[in-house]
N, C-alpha and C positions, 0 to 999 in steps of 0.2 A: 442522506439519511444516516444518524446513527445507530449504531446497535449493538446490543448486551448481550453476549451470548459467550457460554467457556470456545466455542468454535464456532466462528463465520468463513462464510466462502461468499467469494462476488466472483465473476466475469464477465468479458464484454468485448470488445473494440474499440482500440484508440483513438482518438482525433490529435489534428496536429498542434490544440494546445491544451495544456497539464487540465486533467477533470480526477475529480475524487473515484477512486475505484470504489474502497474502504475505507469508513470511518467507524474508528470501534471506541465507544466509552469505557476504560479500562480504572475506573477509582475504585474497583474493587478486586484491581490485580495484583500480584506482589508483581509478576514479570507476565510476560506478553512476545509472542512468537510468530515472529512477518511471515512469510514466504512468497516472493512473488513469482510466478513462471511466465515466459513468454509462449502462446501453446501454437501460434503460427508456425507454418510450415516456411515462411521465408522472409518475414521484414520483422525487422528491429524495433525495440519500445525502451521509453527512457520514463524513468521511476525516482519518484521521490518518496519519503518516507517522514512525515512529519509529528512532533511531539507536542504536545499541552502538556503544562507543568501547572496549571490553572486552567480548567473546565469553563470556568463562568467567564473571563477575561478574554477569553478565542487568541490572547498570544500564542504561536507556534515557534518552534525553531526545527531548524532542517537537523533533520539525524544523519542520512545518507541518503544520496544520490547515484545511480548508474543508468548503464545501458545493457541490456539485453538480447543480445543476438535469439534467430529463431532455435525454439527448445531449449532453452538456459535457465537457471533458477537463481533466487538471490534467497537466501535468510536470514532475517534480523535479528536478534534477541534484544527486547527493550527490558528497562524496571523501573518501577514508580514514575508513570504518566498518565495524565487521567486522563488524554485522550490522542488518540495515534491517529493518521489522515495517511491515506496509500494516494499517491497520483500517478499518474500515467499518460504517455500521450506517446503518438507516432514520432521514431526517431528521425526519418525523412518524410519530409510536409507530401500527405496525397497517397502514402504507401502505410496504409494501416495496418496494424498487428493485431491481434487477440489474445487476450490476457484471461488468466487466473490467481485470485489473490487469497489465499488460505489465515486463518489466526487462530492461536488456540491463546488464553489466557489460562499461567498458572496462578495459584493462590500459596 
């Protein structure tokens, strides 16, 4: 699911392959503000961060990629993409994490 809002939060629990945390429609943002946290107390999560530069066309390209050890944070700052896609998923297959994924859109 997409969604519009100056500030979204998702979280949840990993599996061991990449699922959308967030997907934010951002064409009416000048810039756009990730944050992802790892909120486990002990396994690791690997994050991608993807962009649309076209809404209607679902081309993406990857912006950044990491990994997360337990309690870490990552921040992104994007600008001008009309739609940003947060994934996530267990960095060792079977040892799930729990995530938190923050966005504020500025104008």
């Amino acid at each position: 699911m997409t969604v519009w809002s100056p500030e979204s939060t998702a979280d949840g629990t990993t599996t061991n392959t990449f699922a959308t945390a967030l997907s934010i429609d951002t064409r009416v943002a000048h810039d756009t503000t990730v944050v992802v946290a790892n909120t486990d107390a002990s396994n690791a999560l690997d994050y991608e961060v993807l962009g649309y530069s076209n809404y209607a066309t679902g081309q993406s390209h990857t912006i950044t990629t990491g990994t997360l050890t337990h309690g870490d944070t990552a921040e992104v700052v994007l600008v001008r993409h009309s739609k940003i896609v947060v994934r996530v998923k267990s960095s060792v297959g079977g040892s799930h994490a729990t995530y938190q994924v923050d966005s504020i859109l500025g104008r």
